[in-house]
C-alpha positions, 0 to 999 in steps of 0.5 A: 071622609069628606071634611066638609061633613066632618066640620072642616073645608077641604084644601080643594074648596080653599083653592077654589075660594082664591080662584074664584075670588081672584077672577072678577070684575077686574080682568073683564073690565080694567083693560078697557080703563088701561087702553085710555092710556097705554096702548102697547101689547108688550106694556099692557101684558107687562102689567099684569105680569107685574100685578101677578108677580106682586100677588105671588110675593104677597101670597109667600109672605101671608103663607108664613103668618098663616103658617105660624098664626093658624086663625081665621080672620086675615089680616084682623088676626095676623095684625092684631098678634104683629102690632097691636089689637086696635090695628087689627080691629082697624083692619077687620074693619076695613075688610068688612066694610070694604075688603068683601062687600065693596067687590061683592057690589062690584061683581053683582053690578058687573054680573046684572050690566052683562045680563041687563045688555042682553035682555033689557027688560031686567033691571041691573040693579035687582039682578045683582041684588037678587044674586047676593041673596041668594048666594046669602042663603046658600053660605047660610046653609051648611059647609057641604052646600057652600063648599060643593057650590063653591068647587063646582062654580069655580070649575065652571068658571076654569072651563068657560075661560079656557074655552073662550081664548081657544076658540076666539084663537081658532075662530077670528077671522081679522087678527089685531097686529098688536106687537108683545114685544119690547118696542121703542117707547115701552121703557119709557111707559114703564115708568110712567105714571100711566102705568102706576094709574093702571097698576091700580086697576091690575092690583085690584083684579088680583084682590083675593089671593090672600083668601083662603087666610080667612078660613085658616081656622076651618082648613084641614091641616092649615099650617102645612096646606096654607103655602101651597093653596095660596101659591097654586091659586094665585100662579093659576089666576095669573096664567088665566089672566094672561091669556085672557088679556091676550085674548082681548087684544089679539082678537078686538081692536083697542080703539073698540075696546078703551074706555068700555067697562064690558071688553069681554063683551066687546071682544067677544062680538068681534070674535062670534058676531052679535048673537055669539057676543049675546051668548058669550055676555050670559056666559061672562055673567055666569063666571061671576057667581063663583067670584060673588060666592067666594066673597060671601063664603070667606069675607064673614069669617072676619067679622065672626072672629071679631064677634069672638074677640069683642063683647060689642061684636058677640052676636057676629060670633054666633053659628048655626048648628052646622058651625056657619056664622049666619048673623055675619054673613047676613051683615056683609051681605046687607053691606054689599047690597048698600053699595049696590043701590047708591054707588058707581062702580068706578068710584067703589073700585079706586076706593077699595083698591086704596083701602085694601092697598094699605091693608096688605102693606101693612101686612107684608111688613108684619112678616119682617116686624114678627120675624124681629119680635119674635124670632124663635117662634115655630114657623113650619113655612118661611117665605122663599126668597125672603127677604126679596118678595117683601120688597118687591111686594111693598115697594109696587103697592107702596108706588101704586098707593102714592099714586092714588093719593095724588090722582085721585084724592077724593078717593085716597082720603076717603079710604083714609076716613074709613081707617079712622072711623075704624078707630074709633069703633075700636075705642068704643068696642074697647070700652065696652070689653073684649072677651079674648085676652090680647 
């Protein structure tokens, strides 16, 4: 029987929601902003090979939470039963406002540029809007619909991808001379604070590898499939985005590429030549409506545990007769288009790689705070390693955080605002009751 007409996603859809969610904006935008800085082959490759292994320690460690605290809801669940309800609600509030909508705006504004580009005549703006609408519908609908959907894009997505590094390998005719190997000077970009500005652009292209957290209650069988659905999806996304930034490099000069938001596009032109890169920027703008779909699909299920939890919140909770939170995913979808229409895309991307930063730390750390409150709890997975992955995962985001604070600030202190608007609506929500016992 296929679980998605018996009220559950199957493991396959939850695969494609990390997947899909992962591979966005970032892997086709952030080299352009990396090469400003760093032009070494082996130091750019490095990073997201850090950013990878970063998002795989993460993924081990959000497995045990998910294992041993089967809800919906990501890190508004996982920190309300570690801390305390009002860091959960302060986190769920960062993922409704930021967490999803903010890199649904991003996806659909990058989606709208690489479809603007080749026909000027359609505006951006609306061709991203008009995409989260009708994603809205369709995850409105039905799990058969949004599950189906889902698989069948993120397919797609595989595909297009693994298609375009083989034949931009076959086809180039003028390949860079770009060395991947350790050359002299690399030890000291390591270290640089070049190489944590970029990590921030890296860390958020990984975004989304906790995804399929958000579903936990809807999964098939969540605590023995959430540790091998997370793992898998993230080891693919990390491969996928290694070749795909070998490919950039390999194929396109970095002087062409620094600074553009659009290096697939660019990359692409010096590959096919203008009416291949033409083709190749409707194809770009194809991969990003799974990554939009994704982002839909999951990021409501925060906002309908919340419903759940607090009085305030109740109509977020409400469900169609096929058990979707419609009210919820209209709400982020309208979140989503705000930012649309008022903010820049590079100030959107600091800002929501800063936020959703603090949102992971914390959350890695309630691994090693649960473990200590809680010891005889039934965990089925206990992160690999531990306590390693937490270290390595805290000690890179802990570097790229502090990073953020003193390069870009406005930014920081902005994503420190938004925490703190989302206390106070936890004290307002508080005062109004709560319907789940803390």
């Amino acid at each position: 029987m296929n679980p998605e007409t018996s009220g559950r996603f199957s493991a396959r859809t939850a695969l494609a929601v990390i997947v899909a969610n992962m591979i966005g904006t970032g892997v086709f935008t952030s080299l352009g902003f990396q090469l400003l800085d760093i032009q070494s082959g082996f130091v750019l490759m490095m990073l997201w090979a850090v950013g990878g292994l970063t998002a795989l320690c993460g993924a081990l460690c959000y497995a045990e939470l998910g294992a041993a605290l089967p809800r919906s809801g990501g890190e508004y669940h996982f920190l309300t039963e570690v801390y305390h309800p009002a860091a959960g609600f302060v986190s769920g509030w960062v993922s409704a406002t930021i967490g999803f909508a903010a890199p649904t705006a991003l996806a659909s504004i990058t989606f709208g540029t690489y479809l603007g580009s080749i026909f000027p005549a359609l505006s951006p703006t609306w061709l991203a809007c008009g995409l989260v609408l009708a994603l809205t519908a369709i995850h409105s609908s039905s799990r058969r619909n949004s599950g189906g959907f889902q698989r069948a894009f993120t397919a797609v997505k595989i595909i297009l991808i693994l298609g375009f590094c083989l034949l931009s390998w076959i086809l180039v005719s003028d390949p860079q001379d770009v060395r991947f190997l350790p050359q002299s000077g690399d030890g000291a970009l390591l270290a640089s604070g070049a190489f944590a500005v970029a990590l921030i652009y890296v860390n958020y292209a990984y975004t989304g590898w906790n995804a399929a957290t958000y579903l936990t209650s809807e999964l098939e069988d969540p605590q023995h499939s959430l540790t091998g659905i997370l793992v898998a999806g993230t080891l693919t996304v990390m491969v996928l985005y290694l070749l795909l930034n070998f490919t950039f490099l390999h194929v396109a000069p970095m002087d062409a590429m620094a600074g553009r938001l659009e290096v697939g596009y660019v990359a692409a032109q010096h590959v096919f030549g203008s009416a291949g890169a033409a083709i190749m920027g409707v194809v770009l703008a194809l991969l990003l409506i799974s990554t939009v779909s994704a982002m839909v699909l999951a990021g409501p299920r925060v906002l309908q545990v919340m419903g759940q939890d607090f009085t305030a919140f109740a109509p977020l909770a409400l469900t169609n007769r096929h058990g979707i939170p419609y009210i919820a995913v209209a709400l982020q979808s309208a979140l989503a288009l705000a930012f649309i229409l008022t903010a820049s895309f590079e100030s959107i991307l600091v800002f929501a790689g800063f936020t959703l930063g603090l949102n992971t730390f914390f959350t890695v750390l309630g691994v090693v705070v649960l473990r200590w409150r809680q010891p005889h709890l039934y965990r089925p997975y206990r992160t690999l390693l531990f306590p390693l992955p937490v270290i390595v995962f805290l000690g890179v985001t802990g570097w790229t955080l502090v990073y953020i604070l003193r390069q870009r600030p406005e930014e920081g202190l902005l994503g420190l605002g938004i925490v703190g608007i989302g206390g106070l609506f936890y004290l307002l929500a508080v005062r109004l009751g709560r319907t789940r016992a803390a």
